[in-house]
N, C-alpha and C positions, 0 to 999 in steps of 0.2 A: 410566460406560460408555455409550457413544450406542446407542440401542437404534432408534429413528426418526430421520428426516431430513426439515425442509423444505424443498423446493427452489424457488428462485424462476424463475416464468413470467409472460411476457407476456400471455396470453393463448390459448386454444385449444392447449393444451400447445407452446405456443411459448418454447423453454429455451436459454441460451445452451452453443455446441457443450463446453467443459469441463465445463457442468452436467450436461449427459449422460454425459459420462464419470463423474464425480462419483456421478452416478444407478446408472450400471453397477455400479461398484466396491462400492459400498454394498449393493445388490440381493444379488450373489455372496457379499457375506458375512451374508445373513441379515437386515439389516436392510432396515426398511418406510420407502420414499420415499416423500412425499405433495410435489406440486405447490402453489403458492398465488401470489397475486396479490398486486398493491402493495394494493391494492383489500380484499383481507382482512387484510394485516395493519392497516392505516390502522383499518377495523374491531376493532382487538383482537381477531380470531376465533384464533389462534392460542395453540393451548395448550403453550407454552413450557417443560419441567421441567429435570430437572439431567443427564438421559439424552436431549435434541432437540439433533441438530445442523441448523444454520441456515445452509444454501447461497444465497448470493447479491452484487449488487456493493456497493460502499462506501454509498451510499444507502439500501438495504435495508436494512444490518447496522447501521449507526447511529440508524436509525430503531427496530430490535429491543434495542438499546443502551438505549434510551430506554425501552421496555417492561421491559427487566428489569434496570432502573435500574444497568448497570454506567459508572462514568463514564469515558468514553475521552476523551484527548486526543491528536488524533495530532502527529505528533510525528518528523517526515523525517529529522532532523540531530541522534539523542539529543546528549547533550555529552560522552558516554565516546566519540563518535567525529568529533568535531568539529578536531580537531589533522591528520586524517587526507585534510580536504576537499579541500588545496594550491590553493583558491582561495577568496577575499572571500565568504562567506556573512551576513546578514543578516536580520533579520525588518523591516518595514513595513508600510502599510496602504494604499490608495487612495487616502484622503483626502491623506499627504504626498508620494504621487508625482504627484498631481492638483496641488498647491500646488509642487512643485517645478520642472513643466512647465510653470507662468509664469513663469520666472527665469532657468531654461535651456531649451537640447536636453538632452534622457535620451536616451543609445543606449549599446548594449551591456550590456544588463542582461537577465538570466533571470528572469522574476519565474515565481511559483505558485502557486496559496491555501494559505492555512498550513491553516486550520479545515476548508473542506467542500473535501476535495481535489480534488473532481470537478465542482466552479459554474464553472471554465474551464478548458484546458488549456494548461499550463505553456507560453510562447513568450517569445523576445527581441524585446525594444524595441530597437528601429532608429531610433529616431525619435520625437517626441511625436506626433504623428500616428499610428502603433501604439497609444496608449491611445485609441482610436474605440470601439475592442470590450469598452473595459470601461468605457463613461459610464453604461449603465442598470444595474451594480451599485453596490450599498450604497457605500460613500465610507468606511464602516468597515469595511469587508474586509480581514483580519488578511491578508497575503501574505508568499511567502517571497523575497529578491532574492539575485541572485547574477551574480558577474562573467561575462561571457561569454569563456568558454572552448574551446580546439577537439577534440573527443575523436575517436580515430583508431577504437577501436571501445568496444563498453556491451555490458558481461555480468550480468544477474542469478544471483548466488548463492541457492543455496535452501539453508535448515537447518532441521532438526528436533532439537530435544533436545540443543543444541551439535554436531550433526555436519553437515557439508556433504553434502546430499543429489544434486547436482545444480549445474550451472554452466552455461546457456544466454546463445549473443549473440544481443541483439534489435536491435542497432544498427551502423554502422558496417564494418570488415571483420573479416570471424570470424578472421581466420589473424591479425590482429594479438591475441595472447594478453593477459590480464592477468595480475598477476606475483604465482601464487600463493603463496607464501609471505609477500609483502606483507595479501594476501586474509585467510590465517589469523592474522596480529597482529592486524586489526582486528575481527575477528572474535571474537578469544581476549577480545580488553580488552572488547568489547560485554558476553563473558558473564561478566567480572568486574565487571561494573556493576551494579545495582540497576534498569537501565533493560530489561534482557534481560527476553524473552517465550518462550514454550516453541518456536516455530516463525515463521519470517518471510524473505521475501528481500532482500537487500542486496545493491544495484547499485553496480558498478563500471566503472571506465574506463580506457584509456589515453588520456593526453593527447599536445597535438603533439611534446614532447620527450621522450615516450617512457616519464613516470611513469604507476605508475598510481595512483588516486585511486578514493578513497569517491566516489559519486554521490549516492546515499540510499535511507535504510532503509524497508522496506515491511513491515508487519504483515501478518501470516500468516490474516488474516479472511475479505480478500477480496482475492483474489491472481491474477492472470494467473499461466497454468501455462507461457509459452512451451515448449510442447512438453516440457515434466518429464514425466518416466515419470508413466503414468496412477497407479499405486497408491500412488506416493509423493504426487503431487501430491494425493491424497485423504486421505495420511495427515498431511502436512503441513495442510490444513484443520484436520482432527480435533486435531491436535497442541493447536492454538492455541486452540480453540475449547470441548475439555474444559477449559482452563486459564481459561479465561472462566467458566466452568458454575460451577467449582471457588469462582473468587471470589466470583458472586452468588449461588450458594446455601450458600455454606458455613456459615449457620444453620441450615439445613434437613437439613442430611444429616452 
């Protein structure tokens, strides 16, 4: 049971605007927010138990990963919903799309980082000249490639505890629908999988002829709220986050 809450700041209680929501919801229900820095965690000053939840973005929470030794792997395209992508998905590295761009042109490809999902943000190669932006990373940068495709609109699904909490468009036009019934097979077979997590969202699409398609799955750690109701989107945190507690202290308690 979360009893306290760290939340992550910038600086001079500088929080990003969800965290404050996050901050609210928690406060009304009794629990104690504390603030802290990249700067204190980096320090170890954080006293971590099986009752702290840990608000912050993907960098933060893999860093607290690290502290409390749970081993994540993330993980876009589990393989219970890989049949589901309706286009060429892929994993590669830098180093063979660096060696490939002496041979040929590369265009039309979605690349991603597979490992630190946040060291670039996901774009299409148009060109070998597109790779400019990534010659001062590592050469072994695990990345994910994918065909490019044209999607008409992108809706994140939110779930908690196997239930669809929520269905926000962050992309595209909102009046073109995803086709929920398609939404809830892929969903059902995730939580027949061994790969399911208590709470996560999973983005969808429709593409140009009108199917729709998986996007990719997003762990429930650290989560843009695209405007999900404030108590869910706080419970959906919690959801995921007890289920992490759960793992690394289950000696303990």
């Amino acid at each position: 049971m979360i009893t306290k809450a760290f939340i992550h700041e910038y600086g001079n209680g500088k929080i990003e605007s969800e965290y404050v929501i996050v901050k609210n919801i928690l406060e009304s229900k009794g629990i104690v927010c504390k603030l802290f820095t990249s700067k204190t965690l980096q320090r170890n000053q954080l006293n971590i138990d099986r009752n702290t939840l840990i608000v912050g973005n993907h960098p933060i929470i893999e860093t607290v990963f690290k502290r409390i030794k749970y081993d994540y792997i993330n993980n876009s395209y589990p393989k219970s919903l890989q049949k589901y992508l309706k286009r060429n998905v892929w994993e590669s590295s830098l180093e063979s799309l660096f060696q490939e761009s002496l041979q040929s042109n590369i265009h039309s490809i979605f690349i991603k980082p597979k490992v630190k999902t946040k060291l670039f943000t996901g774009f299409v190669i148009n060109s070998n000249s597109d790779l400019f932006s990534l010659e001062k990373l590592s050469k072994k940068t695990k990345i994910y490639c994918s065909e490019k495709v044209n999607w008409l609109s992108e809706f994140r699904v939110f779930v908690i505890n196997s239930k669809i909490v929520g269905i926000k468009n962050y992309a595209g036009n909102p009046e073109i629908n995803i086709n929920l019934k398609e939404v809830e097979t892929v969903i059902q077979n995730f939580e027949n999988s061994t790969e399911k997590t208590a709470a996560y969202g999973i983005d969808f699409g429709v593409l140009d002829n009108g199917e729709t398609a998986f996007i990719e799955w997003n762990d429930g750690f650290a989560l843009g709220s695209y405007n999900l109701d404030d108590e869910l989107y706080t419970n959906l945190l919690i959801a995921r986050w007890n289920e992490i507690l759960e793992i690394c202290f289950n000696d303990y308690y």
